[in-house]
Legacy VTK file of the C-alpha trace (Angstrom):
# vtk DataFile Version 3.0
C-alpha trace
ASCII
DATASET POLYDATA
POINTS 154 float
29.052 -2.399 -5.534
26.608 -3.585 -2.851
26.185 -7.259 -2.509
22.987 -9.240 -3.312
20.438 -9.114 -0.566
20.162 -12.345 1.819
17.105 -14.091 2.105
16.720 -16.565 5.164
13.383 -18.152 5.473
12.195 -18.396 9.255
10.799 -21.517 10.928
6.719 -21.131 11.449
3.807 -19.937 9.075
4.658 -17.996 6.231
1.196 -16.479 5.503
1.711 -13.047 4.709
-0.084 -10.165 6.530
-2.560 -8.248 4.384
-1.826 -5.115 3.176
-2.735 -2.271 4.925
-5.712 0.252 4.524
-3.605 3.551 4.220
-5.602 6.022 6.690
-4.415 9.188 8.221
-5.899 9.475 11.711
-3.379 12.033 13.871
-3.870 13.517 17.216
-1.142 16.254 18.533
-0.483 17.423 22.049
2.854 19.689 23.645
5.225 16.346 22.924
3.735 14.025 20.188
2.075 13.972 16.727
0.576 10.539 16.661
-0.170 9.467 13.483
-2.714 6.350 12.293
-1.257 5.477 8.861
-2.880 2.141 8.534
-5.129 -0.523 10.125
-5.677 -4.006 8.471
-7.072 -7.625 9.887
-6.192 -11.216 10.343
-7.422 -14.496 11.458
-3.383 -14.836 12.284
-0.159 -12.676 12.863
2.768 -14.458 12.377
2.516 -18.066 14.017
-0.106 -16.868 16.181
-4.158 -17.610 15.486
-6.833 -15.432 17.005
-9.001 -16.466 20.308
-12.171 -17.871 18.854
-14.691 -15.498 18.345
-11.737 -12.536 17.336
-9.523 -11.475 14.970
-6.030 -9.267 14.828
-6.526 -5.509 14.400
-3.453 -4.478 12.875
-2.198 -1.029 13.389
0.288 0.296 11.603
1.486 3.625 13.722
3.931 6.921 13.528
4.952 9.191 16.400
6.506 12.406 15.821
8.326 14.041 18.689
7.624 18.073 18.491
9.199 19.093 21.883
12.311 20.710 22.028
14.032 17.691 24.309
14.239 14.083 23.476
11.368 12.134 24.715
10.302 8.671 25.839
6.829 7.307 24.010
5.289 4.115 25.683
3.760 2.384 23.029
2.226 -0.329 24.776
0.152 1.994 27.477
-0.253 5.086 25.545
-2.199 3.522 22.485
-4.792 0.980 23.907
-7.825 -0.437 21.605
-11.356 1.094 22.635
-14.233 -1.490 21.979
-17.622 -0.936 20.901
-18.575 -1.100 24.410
-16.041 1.694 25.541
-13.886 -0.563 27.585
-9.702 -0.090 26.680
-7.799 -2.772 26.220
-3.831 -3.071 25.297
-2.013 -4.744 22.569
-2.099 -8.599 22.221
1.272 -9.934 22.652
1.881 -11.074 19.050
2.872 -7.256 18.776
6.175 -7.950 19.876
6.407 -11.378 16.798
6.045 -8.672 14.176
8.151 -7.497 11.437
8.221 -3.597 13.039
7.373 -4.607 16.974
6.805 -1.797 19.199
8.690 -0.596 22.391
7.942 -0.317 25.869
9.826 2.609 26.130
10.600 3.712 22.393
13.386 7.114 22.347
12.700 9.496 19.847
14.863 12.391 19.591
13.423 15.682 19.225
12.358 16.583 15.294
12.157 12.955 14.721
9.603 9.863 13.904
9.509 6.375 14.699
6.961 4.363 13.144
5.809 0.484 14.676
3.182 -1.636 14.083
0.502 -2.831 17.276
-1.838 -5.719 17.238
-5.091 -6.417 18.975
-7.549 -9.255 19.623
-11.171 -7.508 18.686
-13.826 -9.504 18.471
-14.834 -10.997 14.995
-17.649 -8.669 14.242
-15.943 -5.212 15.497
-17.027 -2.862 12.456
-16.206 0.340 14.213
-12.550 -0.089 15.362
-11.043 2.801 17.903
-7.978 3.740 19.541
-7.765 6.079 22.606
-4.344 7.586 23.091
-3.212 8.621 26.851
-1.606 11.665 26.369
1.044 12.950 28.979
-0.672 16.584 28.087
-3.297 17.744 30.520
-7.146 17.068 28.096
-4.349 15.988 25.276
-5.827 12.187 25.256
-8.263 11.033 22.701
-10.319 8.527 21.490
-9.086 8.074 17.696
-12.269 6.577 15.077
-10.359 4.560 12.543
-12.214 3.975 9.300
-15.271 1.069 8.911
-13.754 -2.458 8.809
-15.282 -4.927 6.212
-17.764 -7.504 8.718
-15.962 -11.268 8.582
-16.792 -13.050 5.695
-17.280 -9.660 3.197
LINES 1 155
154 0 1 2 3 4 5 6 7 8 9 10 11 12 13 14 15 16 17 18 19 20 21 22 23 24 25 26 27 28 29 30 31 32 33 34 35 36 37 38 39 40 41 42 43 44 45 46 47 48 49 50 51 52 53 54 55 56 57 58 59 60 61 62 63 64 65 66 67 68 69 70 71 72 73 74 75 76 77 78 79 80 81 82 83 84 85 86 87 88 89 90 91 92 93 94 95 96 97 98 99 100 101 102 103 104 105 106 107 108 109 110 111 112 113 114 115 116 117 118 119 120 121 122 123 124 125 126 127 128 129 130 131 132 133 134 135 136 137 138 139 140 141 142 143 144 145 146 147 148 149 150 151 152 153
C-alpha cells in the first residue's frame, strides 16, 4: 500500500496558471518531431508579473527523437517566439520557475519524448502568436502559426 501523497505549500503567489488551449502544431525533420500541444496566457507565471505593456505566452511543448542515436534538443535556442513584426525572440526567464522548466541541453534517447513547458513576454495585444523552430536539418526550420489568442480584456 502506497502512502498518502505530500502536499508542501511553497513560499510566493499561489495563483494558478490557466489551463491550456490543447492545439496540435508539429513540425518533423531527420532528428525531431516537435510537437505544440498547448499555448495559454498570463498577466503572471509563478511569482513573476509581466513587463508593462505584455503578457506570458505559455507554451506547453513535446519533442520526439526519431533518429536512430540519442540526441541533444536545446530548448532554449531551438524554439524562439516570432512577433508580429517577424523579429525572434527567446524564452523569458520565468521558464526555468515553472512546474515542467525546460533544458538547455535536454537528452532524449532515441524512440523517446520529453515534454516542457516555455514562456514568453509578447506584448499585450499579440493576437497572432508564432514560434519558429531552428532545425539542425538543412530547410528543416519553420515558422510554427499557433491558433488566434483572445485580445486582453475578451
Amino acid at each position: 500500500m502506497l502512502p498518502a501523497a505530500l502536499a508542501v505549500k511553497l513560499p510566493g503567489d499561489s495563483k494558478p496558471v490557466p489551463p491550456a488551449t490543447r492545439v496540435n502544431v508539429t513540425t518533423r525533420d531527420t532528428f525531431f518531431d516537435v510537437a505544440i500541444v498547448g499555448i495559454s496566457t498570463a498577466d503572471q507565471f509563478g511569482a513573476a508579473k509581466a513587463p508593462d505593456g505584455q503578457r506570458f505566452l505559455i507554451v506547453d511543448a513535446t519533442v520526439t527523437n526519431i533518429s536512430r542515436q540519442p540526441e541533444f534538443f536545446q530548448c532554449m535556442e531551438q524554439l524562439k517566439h516570432v512577433a508580429e513584426s517577424g523579429e525572434f525572440s527567446g524564452p523569458d526567464d520565468v521558464s526555468l520557475s515553472g512546474p515542467h522548466p525546460p533544458a538547455a541541453q535536454l537528452f532524449i534517447p532515441n524512440g523517446e519524448k520529453r515534454s516542457f513547458q516555455m514562456v514568453y513576454a509578447i506584448p499585450a495585444a499579440e493576437t497572432r502568436p508564432r514560434i519558429g523552430y531552428a532545425s539542425p536539418t538543412e530547410g528543416g526550420s519553420k515558422v510554427l502559426t499557433l491558433p488566434v489568442l483572445k485580445a486582453p480584456g475578451n
